[in-house]
C-alpha positions as CSV (number, residue, x, y, z in Angstrom):
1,X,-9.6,-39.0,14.7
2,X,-12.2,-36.4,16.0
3,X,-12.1,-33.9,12.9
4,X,-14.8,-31.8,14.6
5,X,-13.2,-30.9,17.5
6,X,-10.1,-30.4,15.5
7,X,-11.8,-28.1,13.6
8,X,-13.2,-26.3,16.9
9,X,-9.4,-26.3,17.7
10,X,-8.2,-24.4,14.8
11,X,-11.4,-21.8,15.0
12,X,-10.4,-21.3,18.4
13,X,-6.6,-20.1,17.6
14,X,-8.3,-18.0,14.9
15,X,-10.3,-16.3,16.9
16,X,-7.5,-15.9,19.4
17,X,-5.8,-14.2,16.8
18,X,-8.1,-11.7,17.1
19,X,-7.6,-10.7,20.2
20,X,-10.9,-12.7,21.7
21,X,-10.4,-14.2,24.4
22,X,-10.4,-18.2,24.2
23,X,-11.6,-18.8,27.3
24,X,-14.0,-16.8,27.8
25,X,-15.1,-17.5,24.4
26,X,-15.8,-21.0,25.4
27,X,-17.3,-20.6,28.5
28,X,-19.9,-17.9,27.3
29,X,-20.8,-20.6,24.3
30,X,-21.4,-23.3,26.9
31,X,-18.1,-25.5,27.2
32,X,-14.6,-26.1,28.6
33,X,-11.8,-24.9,27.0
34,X,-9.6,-27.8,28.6
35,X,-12.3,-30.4,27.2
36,X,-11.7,-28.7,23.8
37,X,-7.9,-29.6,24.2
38,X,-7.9,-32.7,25.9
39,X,-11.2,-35.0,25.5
40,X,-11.0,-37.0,22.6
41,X,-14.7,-37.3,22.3
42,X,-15.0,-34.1,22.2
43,X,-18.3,-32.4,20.4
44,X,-20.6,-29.5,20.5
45,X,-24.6,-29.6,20.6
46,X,-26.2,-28.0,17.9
47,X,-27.2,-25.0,20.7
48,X,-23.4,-24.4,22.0
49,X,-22.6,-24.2,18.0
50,X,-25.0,-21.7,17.6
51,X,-23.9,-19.8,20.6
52,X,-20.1,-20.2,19.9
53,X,-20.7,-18.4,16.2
54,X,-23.2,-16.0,17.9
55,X,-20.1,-15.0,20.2
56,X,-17.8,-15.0,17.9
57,X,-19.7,-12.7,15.6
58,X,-20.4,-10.2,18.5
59,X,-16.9,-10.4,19.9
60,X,-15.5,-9.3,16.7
61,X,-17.8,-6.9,15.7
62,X,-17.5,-8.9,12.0
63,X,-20.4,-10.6,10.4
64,X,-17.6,-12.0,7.7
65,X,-15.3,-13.6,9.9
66,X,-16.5,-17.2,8.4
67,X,-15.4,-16.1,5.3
68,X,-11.8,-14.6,6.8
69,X,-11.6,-18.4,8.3
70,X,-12.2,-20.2,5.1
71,X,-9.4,-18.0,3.0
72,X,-6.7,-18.9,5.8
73,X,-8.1,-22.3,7.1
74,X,-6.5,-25.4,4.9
75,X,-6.7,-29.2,4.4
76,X,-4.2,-30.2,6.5
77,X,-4.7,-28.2,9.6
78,X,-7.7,-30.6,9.6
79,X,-5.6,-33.2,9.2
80,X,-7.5,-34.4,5.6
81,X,-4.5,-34.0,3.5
82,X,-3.4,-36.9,3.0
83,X,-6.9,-38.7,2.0
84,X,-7.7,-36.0,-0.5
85,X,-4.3,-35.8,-2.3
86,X,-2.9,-39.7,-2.3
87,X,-6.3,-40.5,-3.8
88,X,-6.9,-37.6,-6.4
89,X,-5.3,-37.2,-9.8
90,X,-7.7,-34.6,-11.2
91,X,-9.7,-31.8,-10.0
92,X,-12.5,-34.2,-10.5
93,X,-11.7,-36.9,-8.1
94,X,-10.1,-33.9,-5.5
95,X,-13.8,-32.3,-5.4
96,X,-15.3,-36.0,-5.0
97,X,-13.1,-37.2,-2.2
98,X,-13.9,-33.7,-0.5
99,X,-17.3,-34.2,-0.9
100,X,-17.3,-37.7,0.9
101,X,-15.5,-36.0,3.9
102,X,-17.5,-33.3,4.7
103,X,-19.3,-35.0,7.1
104,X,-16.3,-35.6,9.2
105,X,-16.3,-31.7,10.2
106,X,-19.5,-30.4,10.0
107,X,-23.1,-32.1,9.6
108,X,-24.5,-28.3,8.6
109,X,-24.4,-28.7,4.8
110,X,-24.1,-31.5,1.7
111,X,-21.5,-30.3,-1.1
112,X,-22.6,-31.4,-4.6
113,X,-20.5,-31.2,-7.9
114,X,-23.2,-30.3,-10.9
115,X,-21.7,-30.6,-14.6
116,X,-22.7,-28.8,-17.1
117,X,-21.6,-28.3,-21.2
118,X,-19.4,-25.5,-20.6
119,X,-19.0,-25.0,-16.8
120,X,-19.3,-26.9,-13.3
121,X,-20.7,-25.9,-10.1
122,X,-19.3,-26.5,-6.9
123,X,-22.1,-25.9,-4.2
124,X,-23.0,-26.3,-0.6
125,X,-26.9,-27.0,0.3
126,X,-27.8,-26.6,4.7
127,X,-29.5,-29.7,5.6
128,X,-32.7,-29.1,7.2
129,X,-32.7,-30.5,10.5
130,X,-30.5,-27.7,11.2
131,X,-32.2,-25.0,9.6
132,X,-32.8,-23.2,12.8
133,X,-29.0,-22.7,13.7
134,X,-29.1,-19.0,11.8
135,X,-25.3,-17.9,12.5
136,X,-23.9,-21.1,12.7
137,X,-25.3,-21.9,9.1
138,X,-24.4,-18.1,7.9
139,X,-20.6,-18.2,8.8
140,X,-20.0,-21.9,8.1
141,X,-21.7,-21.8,4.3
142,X,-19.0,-18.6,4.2
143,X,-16.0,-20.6,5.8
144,X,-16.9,-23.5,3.2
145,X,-17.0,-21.6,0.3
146,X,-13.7,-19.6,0.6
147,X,-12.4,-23.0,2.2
148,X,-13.4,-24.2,-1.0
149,X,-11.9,-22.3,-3.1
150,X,-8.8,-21.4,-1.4
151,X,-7.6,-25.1,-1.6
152,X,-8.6,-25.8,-5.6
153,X,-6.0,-23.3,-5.7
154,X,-3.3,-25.0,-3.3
155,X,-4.4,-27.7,-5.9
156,X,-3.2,-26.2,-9.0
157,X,-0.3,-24.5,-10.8
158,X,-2.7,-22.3,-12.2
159,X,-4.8,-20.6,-10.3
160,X,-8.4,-20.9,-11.0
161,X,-10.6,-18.1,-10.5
162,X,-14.6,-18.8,-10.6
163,X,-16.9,-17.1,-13.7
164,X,-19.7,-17.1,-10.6
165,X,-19.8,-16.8,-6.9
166,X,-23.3,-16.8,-5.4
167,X,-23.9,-16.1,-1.2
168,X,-27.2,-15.9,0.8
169,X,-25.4,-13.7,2.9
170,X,-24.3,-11.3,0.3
171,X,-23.5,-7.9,2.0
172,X,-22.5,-4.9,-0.6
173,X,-20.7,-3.2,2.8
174,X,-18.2,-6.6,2.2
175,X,-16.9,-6.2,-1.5
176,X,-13.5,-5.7,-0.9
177,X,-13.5,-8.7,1.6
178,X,-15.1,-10.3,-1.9
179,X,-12.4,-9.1,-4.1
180,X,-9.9,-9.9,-1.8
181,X,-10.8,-13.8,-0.7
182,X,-13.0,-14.4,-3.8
183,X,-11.7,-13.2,-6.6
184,X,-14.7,-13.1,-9.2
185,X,-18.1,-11.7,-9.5
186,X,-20.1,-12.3,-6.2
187,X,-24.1,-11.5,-5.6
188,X,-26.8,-12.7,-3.4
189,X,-28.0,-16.4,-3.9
190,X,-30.0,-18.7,-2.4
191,X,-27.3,-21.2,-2.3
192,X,-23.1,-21.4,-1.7
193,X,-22.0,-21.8,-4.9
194,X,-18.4,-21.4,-7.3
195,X,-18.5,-22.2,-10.9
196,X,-15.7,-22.5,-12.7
197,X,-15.0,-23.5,-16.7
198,X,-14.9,-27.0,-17.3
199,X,-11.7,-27.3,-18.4
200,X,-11.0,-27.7,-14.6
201,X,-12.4,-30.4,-13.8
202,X,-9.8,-32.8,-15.7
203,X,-6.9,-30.4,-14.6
204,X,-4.3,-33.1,-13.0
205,X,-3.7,-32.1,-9.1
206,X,0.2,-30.8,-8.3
207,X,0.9,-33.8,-6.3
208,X,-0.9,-36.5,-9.6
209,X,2.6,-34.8,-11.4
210,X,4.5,-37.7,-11.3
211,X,7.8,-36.4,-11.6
212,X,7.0,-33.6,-9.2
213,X,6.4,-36.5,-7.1
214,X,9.5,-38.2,-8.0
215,X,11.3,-34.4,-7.0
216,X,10.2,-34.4,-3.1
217,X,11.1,-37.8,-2.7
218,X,14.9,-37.0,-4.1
219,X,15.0,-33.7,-1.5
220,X,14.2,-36.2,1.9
221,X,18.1,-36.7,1.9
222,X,18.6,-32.7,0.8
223,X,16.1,-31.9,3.6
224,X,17.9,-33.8,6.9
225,X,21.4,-32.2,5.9
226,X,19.4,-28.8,5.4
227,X,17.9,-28.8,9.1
228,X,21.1,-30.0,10.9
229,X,22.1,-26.4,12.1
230,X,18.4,-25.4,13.5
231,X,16.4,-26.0,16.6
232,X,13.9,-28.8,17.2
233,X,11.5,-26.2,17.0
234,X,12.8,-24.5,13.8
235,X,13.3,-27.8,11.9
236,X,9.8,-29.4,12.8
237,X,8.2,-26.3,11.1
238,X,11.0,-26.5,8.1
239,X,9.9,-30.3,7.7
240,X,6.3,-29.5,7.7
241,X,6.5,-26.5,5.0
242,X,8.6,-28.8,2.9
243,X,6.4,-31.7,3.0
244,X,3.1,-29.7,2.5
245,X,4.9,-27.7,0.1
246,X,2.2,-29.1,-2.4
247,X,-0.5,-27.1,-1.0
248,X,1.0,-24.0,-2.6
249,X,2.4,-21.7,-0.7
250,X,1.3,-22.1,3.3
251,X,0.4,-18.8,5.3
252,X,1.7,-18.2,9.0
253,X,-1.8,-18.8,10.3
254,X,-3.0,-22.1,8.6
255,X,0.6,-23.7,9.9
256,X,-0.1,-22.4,13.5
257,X,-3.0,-24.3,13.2
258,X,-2.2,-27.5,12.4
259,X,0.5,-27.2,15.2
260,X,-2.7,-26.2,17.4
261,X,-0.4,-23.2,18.9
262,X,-1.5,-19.1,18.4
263,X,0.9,-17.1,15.5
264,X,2.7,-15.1,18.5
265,X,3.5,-18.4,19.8
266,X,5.1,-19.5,16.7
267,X,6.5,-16.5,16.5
268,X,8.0,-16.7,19.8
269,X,9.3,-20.3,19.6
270,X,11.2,-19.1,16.1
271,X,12.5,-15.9,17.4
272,X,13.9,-18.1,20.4
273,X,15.7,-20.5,17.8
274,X,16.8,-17.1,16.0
275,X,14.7,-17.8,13.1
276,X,11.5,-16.1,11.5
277,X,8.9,-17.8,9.2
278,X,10.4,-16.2,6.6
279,X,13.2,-17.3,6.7
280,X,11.8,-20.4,6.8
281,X,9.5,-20.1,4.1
282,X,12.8,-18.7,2.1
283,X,14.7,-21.5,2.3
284,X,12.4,-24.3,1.3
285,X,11.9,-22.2,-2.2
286,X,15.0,-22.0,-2.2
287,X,15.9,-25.9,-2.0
288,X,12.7,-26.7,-4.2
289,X,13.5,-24.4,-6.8
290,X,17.0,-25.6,-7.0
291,X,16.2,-29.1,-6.9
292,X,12.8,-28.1,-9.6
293,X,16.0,-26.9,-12.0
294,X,17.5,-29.9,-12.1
295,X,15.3,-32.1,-13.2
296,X,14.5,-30.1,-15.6
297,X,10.6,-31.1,-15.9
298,X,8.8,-27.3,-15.3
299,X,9.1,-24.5,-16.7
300,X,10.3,-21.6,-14.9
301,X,7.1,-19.9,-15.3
302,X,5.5,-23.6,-13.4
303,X,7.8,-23.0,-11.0
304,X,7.1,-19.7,-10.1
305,X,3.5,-20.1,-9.9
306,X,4.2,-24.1,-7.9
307,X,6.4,-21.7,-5.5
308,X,3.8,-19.5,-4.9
309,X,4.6,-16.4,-6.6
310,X,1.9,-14.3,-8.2
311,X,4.8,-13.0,-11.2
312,X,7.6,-14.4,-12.5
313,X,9.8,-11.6,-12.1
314,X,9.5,-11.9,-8.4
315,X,10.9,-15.5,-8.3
316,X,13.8,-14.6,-10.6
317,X,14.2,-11.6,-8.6
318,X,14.3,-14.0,-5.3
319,X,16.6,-16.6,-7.4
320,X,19.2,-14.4,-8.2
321,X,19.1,-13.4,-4.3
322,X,19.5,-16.6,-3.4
323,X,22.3,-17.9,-6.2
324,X,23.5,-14.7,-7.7
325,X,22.1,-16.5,-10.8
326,X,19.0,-16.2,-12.8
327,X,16.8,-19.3,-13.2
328,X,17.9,-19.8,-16.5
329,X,21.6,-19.3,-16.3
330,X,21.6,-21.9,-13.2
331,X,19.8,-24.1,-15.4
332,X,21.8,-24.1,-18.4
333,X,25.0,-24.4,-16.2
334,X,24.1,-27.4,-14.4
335,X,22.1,-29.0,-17.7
């Protein structure tokens, strides 16, 4: 598996996004777009990185698109999933199996985990033999720390938000980008670095929940009768968002990516199948929180937050949508 050219792939449909043009963005960094696509050896030269982040910076007139990339890129568009979560119970062992396959995507910088008595750090140093590749360093350290944090979240029922967020690239013109992606206080560093409380660090991961476990393995029957009346299309998208539903809740763009196709093109291939994302999305939450009820091991405020939403008046709001019941009533009617 060539996880750097998969990760080209996904930057590319990002950027495409945007409204650069793909092509053109390759070919003025120094490569083919088809070779991208189809050559399984695929890789840049430190120069044609360079180049490709210069470009991309210029063509979107946005010094913080690394950042922007990080807060929708995820795990498994890089196709990492499944080595981070079946081996990770805790925070802990999630950060250390990262750590080990950084390498696989970018040789720019070493992550380190630094314990301390009250807090941890979570931080990305630039190796040196690369020192000289200014944007490419600038927008990846960015990527990797919202990157970063973005999936500790998609980790976690709660969602952790750092005491300390340092950047060397620290722009004041950018604070509500900050606010936005980072959620804490941000200032200039001379490292990429999140710290957290400790408490963290022993924190079990969604998927080390044994009977949450237990729970997706009792929907795979729940899921084939769901998908029967939509497209090929519809229900490869339905089966992905259920079987990543672990990683919180999945946004538009990070599930184009790992499809390696643009939004519109989703988009499209839904509308076609007269379906939207949403009602996509909808209907997963819908079976999980159903089946959540049932076996009666989370709370309703757990399964708010599991399901991604930010209050739990929203998801008994959506529940009672959905049932024309309330959480609790459905609960105590099936129980």
């Amino acid at each position: 598996m060539n996880y750097k050219q998969t990760f080209f792939q996904a930057l590319i449909i990002f950027c495409e996004e945007r409204n650069i043009d793909p092509a053109y963005l390759a070919r003025s960094s120094g490569f083919d777009l088809r070779d991208l696509y189809s050559d399984c050896n695929f890789t840049l030269t430190d120069p044609e990185t360079e180049t490709l982040w210069k470009n991309i910076v210029k063509l979107s007139n946005n010094e913080a698109i690394g950042l922007q990339f990080g807060y929708t890129m995820q795990v498994a568009a890089l196709n990492l999933v499944g080595q981070v979560i079946l081996t990770s119970n805790t925070v802990r062992d999630a950060l250390m199996m990262v750590s080990s396959l950084l390498h696989l995507f970018t040789d720019l910088y070493t992550m380190r985990i630094e314990e301390g008595e009250k807090t941890f750090k979570i931080s990305y140093t630039r190796n040196e033999r690369h020192k000289t590749l200014i944007n490419a360093n600038h927008q990846m350290g960015d990527f990797l720390t919202a990157f970063t944090l973005h999936e500790l979240r998609g980790l976690l029922v709660k969602r952790p938000k750092p005491i300390l967020v340092t950047l060397p690239t620290y722009n004041k013109a950018f604070a509500n980008q900050y606010d936005e992606i980072l959620q804490g206080p941000v200032r200039k560093g001379d490292r990429y670095l999140l710290e957290f409380d400790n408490a963290y660090l022993d924190t079990k991961i969604i998927t080390a929940n044994y009977g949450l476990q237990k729970t997706f393995l009792d929907q795979i029957p729940l899921l084939k009768e769901r998908v029967s009346n939509k497209g090929a299309f519809a229900t490869t998208i339905y089966n992905y968002l259920f079987s990543n539903s672990y990683l919180y809740t999945l946004s538009m763009e990070s599930v184009a990516n790992n499809f390696n196709i643009s939004v519109r093109t989703l988009q499209r291939k839904l509308k076609e199948e007269h379906l939207t994302y949403f009602e996509l999305v909808e209907d997963v939450r819908k079976s999980l929180a159903i089946q959540y009820l049932r076996n009666d091991f989370m709370s309703i405020k757990e399964i708010a937050d599991t399901l991604g939403y930010a209050e739990v008046s929203g998801f008994i709001r959506a529940f009672k949508r959905w049932t024309n019941k309330s959480p609790t009533a459905f609960k105590r009617e099936y129980m």
